[in-house]
C-alpha positions in Angstrom: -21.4 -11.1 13.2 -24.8 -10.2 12.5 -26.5 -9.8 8.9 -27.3 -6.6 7.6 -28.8 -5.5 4.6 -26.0 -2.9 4.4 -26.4 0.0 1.3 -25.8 -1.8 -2.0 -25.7 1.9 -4.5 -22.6 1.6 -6.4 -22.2 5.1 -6.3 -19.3 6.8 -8.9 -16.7 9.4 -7.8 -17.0 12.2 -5.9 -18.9 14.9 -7.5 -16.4 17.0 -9.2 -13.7 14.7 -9.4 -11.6 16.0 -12.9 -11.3 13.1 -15.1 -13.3 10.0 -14.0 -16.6 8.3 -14.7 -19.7 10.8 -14.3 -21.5 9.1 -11.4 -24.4 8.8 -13.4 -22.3 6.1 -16.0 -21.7 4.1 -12.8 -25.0 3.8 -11.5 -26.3 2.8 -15.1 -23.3 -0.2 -14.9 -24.4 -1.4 -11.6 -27.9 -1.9 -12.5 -26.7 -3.9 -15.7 -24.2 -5.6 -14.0 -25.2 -6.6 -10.6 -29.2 -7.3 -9.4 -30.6 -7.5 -13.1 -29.3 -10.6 -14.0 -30.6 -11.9 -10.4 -28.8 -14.2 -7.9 -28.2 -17.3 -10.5 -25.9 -14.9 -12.7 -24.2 -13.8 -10.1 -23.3 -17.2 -8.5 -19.8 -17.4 -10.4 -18.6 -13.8 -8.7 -17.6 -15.0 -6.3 -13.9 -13.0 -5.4 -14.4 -9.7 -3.9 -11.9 -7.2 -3.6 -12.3 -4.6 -0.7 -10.5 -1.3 -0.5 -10.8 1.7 2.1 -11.8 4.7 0.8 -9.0 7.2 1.2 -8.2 5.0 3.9 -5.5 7.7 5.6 -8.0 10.7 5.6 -10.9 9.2 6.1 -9.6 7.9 9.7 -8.3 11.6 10.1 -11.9 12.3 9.6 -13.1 9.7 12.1 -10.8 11.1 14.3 -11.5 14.7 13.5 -15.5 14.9 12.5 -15.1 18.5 12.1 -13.1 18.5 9.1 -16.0 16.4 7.0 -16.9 18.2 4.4 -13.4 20.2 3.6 -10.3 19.3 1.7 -7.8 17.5 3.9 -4.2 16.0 2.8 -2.8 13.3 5.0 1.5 13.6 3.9 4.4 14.5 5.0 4.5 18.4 5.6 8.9 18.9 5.3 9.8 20.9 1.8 9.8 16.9 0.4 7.3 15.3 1.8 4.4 13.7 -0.8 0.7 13.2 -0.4 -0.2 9.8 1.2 -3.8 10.6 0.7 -6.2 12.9 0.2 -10.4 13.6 0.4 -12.4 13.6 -2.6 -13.1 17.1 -1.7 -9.1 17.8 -2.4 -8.7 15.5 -5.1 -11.5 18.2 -7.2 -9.1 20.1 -7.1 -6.4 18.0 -8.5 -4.6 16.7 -5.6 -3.5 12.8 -6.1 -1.2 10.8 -4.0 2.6 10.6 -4.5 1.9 15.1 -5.7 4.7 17.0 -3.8 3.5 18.6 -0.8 4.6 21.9 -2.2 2.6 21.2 -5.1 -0.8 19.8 -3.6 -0.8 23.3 -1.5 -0.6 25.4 -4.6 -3.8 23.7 -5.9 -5.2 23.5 -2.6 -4.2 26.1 -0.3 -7.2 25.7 1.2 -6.7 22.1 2.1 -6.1 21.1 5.9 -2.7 19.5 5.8 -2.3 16.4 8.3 1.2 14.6 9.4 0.3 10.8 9.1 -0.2 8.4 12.2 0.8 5.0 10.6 0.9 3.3 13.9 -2.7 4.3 14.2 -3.7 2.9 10.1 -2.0 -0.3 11.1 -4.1 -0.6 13.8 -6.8 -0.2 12.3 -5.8 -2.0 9.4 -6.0 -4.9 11.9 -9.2 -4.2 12.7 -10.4 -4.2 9.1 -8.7 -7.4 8.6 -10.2 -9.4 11.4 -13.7 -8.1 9.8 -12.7 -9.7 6.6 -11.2 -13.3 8.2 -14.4 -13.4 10.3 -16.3 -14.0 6.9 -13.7 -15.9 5.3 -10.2 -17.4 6.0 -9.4 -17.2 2.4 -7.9 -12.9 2.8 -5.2 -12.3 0.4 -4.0 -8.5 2.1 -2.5 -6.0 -0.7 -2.1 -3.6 1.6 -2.5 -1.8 5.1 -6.5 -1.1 3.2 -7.6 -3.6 0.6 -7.8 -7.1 0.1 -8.8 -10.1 -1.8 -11.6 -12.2 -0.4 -12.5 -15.4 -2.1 -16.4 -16.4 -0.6 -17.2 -19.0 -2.4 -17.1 -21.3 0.9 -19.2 -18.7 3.1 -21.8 -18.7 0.8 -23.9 -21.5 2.8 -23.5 -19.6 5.6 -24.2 -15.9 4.8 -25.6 -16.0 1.4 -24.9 -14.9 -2.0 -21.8 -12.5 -2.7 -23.5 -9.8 -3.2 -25.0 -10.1 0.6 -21.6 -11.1 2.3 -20.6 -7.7 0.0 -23.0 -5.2 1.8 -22.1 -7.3 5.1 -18.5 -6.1 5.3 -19.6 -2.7 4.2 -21.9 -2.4 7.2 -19.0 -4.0 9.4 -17.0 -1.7 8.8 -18.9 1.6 8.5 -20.2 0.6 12.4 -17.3 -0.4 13.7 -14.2 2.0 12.3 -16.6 4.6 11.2 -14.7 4.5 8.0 -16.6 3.4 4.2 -15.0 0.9 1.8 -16.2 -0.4 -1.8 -16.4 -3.8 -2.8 -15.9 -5.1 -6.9 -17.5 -8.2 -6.7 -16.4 -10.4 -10.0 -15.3 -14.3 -11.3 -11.6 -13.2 -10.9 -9.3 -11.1 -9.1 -8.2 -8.1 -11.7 -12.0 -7.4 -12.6 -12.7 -7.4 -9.2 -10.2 -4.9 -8.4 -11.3 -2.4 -11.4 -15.0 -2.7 -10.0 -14.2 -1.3 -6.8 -12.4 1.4 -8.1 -15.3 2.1 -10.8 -17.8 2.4 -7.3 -15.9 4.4 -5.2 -16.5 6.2 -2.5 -19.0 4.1 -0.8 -20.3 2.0 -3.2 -20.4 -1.8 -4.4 -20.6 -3.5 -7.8 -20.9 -6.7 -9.1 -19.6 -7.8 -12.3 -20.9 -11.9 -13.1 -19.3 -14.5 -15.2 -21.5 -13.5 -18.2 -21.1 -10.0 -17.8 -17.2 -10.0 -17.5 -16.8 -8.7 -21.2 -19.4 -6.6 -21.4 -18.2 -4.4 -18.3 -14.3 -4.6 -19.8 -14.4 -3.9 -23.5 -15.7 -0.6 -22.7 -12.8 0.4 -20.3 -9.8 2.4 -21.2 -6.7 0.1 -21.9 -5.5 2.1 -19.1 -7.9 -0.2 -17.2 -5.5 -3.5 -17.1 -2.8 -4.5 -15.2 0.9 -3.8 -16.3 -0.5 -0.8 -19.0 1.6 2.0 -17.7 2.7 4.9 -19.9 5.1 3.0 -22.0 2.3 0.7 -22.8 -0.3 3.1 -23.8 2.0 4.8 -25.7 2.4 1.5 -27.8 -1.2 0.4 -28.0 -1.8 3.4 -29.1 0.1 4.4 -31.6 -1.6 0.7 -32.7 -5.3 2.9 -32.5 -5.6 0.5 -29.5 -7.8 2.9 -27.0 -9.9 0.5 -25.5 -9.7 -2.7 -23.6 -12.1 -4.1 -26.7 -9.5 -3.0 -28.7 -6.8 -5.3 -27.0 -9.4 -8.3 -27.2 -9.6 -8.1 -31.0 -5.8 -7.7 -32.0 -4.4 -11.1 -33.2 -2.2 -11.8 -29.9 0.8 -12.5 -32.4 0.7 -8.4 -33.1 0.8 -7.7 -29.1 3.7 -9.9 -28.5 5.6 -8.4 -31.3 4.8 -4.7 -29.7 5.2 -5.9 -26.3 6.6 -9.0 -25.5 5.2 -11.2 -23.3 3.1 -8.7 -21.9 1.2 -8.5 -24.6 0.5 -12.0 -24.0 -0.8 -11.2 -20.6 -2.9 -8.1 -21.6 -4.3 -10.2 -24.5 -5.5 -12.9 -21.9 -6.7 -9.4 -19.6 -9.0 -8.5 -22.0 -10.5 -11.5 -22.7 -11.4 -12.0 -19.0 -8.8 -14.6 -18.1 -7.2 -14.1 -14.6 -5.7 -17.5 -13.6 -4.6 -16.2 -10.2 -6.5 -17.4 -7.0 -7.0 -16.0 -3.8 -3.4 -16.5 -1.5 -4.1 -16.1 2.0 -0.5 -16.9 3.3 2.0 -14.9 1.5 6.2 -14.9 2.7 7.4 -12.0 4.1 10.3 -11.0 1.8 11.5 -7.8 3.8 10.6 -4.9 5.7 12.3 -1.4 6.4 12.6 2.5 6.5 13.7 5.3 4.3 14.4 8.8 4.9 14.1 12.0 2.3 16.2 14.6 4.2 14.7 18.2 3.8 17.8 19.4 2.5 20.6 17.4 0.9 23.4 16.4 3.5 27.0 15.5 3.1 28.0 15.0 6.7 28.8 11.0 7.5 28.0 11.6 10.7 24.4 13.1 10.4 24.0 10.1 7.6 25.1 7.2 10.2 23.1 9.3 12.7 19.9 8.2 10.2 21.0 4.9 9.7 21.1 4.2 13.4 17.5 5.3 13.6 16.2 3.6 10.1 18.0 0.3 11.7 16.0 0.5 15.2 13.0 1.1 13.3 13.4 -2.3 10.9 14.6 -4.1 13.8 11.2 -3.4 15.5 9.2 -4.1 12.1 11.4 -7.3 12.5 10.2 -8.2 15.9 6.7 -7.3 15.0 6.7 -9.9 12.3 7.8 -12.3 14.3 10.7 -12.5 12.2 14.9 -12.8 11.5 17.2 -11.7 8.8 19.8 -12.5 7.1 20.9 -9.6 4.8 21.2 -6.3 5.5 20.5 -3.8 2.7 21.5 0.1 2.8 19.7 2.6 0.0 22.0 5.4 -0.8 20.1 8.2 -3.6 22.9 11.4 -4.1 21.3 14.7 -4.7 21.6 14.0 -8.5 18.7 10.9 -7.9 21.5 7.9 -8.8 20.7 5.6 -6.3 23.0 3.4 -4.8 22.5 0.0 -2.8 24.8 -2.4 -1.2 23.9 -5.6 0.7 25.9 -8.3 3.0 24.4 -11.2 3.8 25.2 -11.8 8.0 26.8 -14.7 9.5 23.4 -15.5 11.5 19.9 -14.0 10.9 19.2 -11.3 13.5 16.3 -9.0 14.4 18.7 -7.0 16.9 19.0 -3.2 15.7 22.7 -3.0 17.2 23.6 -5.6 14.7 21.5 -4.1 11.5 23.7 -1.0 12.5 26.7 -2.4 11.9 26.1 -3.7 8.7 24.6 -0.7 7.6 27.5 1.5 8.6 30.0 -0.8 7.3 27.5 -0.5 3.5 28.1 2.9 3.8 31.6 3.3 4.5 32.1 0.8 1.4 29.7 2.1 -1.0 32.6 4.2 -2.6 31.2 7.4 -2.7 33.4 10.4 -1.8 33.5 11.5 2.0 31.8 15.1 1.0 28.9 13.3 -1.5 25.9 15.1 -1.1 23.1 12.8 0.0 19.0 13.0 -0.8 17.7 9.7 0.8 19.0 6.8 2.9 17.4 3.6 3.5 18.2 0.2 5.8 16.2 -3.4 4.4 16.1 -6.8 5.8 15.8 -9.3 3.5 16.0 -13.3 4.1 13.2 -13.3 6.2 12.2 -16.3 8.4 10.5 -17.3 11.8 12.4 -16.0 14.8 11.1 -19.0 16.4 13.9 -21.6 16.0 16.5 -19.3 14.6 20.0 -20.8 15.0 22.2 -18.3 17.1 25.8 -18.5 18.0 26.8 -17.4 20.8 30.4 -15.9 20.8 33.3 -16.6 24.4 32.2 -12.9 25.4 28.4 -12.9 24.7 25.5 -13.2 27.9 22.5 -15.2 27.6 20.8 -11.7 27.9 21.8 -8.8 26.5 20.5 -6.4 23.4 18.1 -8.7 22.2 16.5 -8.6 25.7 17.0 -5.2 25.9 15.6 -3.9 22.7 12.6 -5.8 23.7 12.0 -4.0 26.7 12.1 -0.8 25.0 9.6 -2.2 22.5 7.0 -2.8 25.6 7.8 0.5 26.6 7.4 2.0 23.0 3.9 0.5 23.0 2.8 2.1 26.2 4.1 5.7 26.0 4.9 6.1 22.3 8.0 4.6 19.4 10.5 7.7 20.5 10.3 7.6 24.3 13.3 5.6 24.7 16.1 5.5 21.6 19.9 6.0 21.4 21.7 9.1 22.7 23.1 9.7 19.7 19.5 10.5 18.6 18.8 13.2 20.7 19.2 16.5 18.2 21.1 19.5 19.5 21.7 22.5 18.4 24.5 21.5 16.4 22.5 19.3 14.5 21.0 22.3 11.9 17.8 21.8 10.2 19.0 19.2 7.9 17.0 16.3 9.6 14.4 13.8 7.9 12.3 15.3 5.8 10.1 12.4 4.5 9.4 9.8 6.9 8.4 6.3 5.9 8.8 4.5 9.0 9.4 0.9 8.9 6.6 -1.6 8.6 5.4 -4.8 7.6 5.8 -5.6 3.9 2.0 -4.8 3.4 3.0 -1.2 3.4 1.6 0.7 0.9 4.7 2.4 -0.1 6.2 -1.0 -1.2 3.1 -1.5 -3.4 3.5 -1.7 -7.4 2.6 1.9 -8.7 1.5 0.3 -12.2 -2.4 1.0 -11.5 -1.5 5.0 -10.3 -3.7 4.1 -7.2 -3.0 5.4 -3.6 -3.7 3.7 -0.2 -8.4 3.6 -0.6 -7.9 5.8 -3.8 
């Protein structure tokens, strides 16, 4: 990988963006924060935290150059679907990820609306990835589009963080043809909030001495775990700033807050004790459907499960992984959600076998035959190595048989496409009516960005 000096502006949000930064506030932190103390300062940074910018659209873009320039919405396009991610020129006009569908085109009709292509992110993804792990085996992955780098042993070899910064940046750009920023800082949560206080395009570095100077400032909206509960607490306290939080005797938080007040106390003060974790367990992976109208037919809802089960199975095989519990989602049309789990006699990454469990979930969940249903989801839980996996094998069973064959299908999958081969049962006919998924979030590893905690508002390169 060959040195560059990359482009080091830490540039603020899009021009027009409602309700951030003026980029002009941004520029003025990264000349305070980042070369002006020079490279002895800076030596203590040295956790970066790397996220796409608007990671869905902006491979769109790649993909389409045409549409540079205009408002584009990657989501699903059924009566339910959500925004997955948007442009900066969409988001000036108020467009933000998780928004409705419906919603995002009444204050963007003019916005090009774009069906999402996860298999395509994830590849990707792992392209972005193997960038990062070619600077440093330390990665921690958050998601399909950011990470947590710690540098501090590539240093020797590439130079300062701020260097090994503008490196990926450059990597990246001439590779994927896609921009990140980079929050270079002493510990992971500053890190995180300087990216997001560069984007698009840009990198800042925050060093050890600066650390309070660049928080105190910040909304208390700024920290981790402050969602709208929390705000609503600090400030009734005439807590408005993360400054704020850092002179509050910690006793006074606690009381308000708990424990959390704990943690936002040590936030404030610059205290993350959390390193970078390259290796994290797998927990589960999965699928869930939104239908586009509510259904009550048991047949079209085992119809879904069948497909949500192939679709974790393969996640499963993917991984490299078994299960050992089975978990179905069940939300009625008046949003209570239901789940019911059962834990299988021997962990399994065979779809035939999900499918069982998940029909015999559903059959047991107790609703009434006619319930009205709004979303149904299959997860496997228990994860571990499919390598070395006990299995049984049962008087009637062959040494090859679904396993084998759901494996084939996956080979064929890859070369001509996920729906080229799947269950008759599948196959919609007339019959079927227009009450198919709606909203599709397709199974995937557990980096997918869906499963990610919602507490900082942020989508997938936000």
């Amino acid at each position: 990988m060959a040195m560059t000096s990359g482009d080091s502006r830490a540039e603020g949000p899009h021009r027009g963006v409602r309700g951030v930064v003026p980029p002009g506030d941004i520029a003025v932190s990264a000349a305070r924060y980042d070369g002006g103390f020079g490279h002895r300062a800076a030596e203590t940074a040295h956790i970066l935290h790397v996220d796409m910018d608007a990671f869905y659209a902006s491979v769109e873009l790649r993909d389409q150059p045409g549409l540079r320039g205009k408002p584009v919405v990657v989501g699903g396009l059924g009566a339910r679907g959500v925004v997955l991610s948007a442009t900066y020129e969409a988001r000036a006009f108020g467009v933000r990820s998780a928004m409705p569908i419906g919603q995002a085109r009444r204050l963007c009709p003019q916005a090009v609306f774009i069906p999402p292509r996860h298999q395509l992110y994830g590849a990707v993804s792992k392209e972005v990835m193997a960038i990062f792990r070619a600077v440093t085996p330390e990665v921690e992955p958050l998601s399909l589009d950011e990470a947590f780098l710690d540098v501090s042993g590539a240093q020797r070899r590439l130079g300062t963080p701020r260097v090994i910064a503008e490196l990926i940046r450059q990597e990246v750009r001439e590779r994927q043809s896609i921009t990140c920023s980079v929050g270079v800082a002493p510990v992971k949560f500053v890190a995180k909030i300087a990216s997001a206080r560069c984007k698009p395009d840009g990198l800042l570095v925050v060093p050890g001495h600066g650390v309070l100077e660049f928080l105190h400032p910040l909304p208390v909206s700024a920290l981790w775990g402050v969602g709208d509960k929390a705000e609503e607490v600090l400030t009734r306290l005439g807590l408005r700033t993360v400054g704020d939080i850092a002179h509050v005797p910690e006793a006074t938080l606690r009381r308000e807050l708990g424990m959390a007040g704990a943690h936002l106390h040590a936030l404030a003060w610059g205290r993350d004790e959390r390193t970078v974790t390259p290796k994290r367990e797998e927990k589960s992976v999965g699928a869930e459907e939104t239908f586009t109208t509510d259904v009550d037919d048991p047949e079209v809802i085992k119809k879904e499960l069948l497909r949500l089960s192939g679709r974790t199975a393969r996640a499963l095989r993917a991984a490299g992984c078994v299960a050992r519990t089975v978990t179905v989602k069940l939300r009625l049309a008046s949003f209570k959600t239901i789940t019911r789990s059962r834990t299988l006699s021997e962990p399994t990454d065979v779809a035939r076998e999900i499918y069982t469990a998940a029909c015999a979930l559903y059959e047991s969940s107790g609703l009434d035959g006619r319930a009205r249903l709004r979303l149904v989801g299959v997860r496997a839980t228990g994860l571990r190595p499919a390598t070395g996996a006990p299995r049984q094998l049962a008087f009637d069973d062959r040494p090859t048989g679904w396993r084998e064959a759901e494996q084939a299908v996956d080979r064929i999958a890859r070369r001509f496409g996920t729906d080229t081969v799947r269950p008759a049962a599948l196959f919609r006919s007339s019959s079927d009516g227009d009450t198919g998924p709606g909203t599709d979030r397709s199974a995937q590893a557990p980096s997918n960005p869906r499963d990610l905690p919602r507490n900082l508002g942020n989508e997938p390169g936000i």
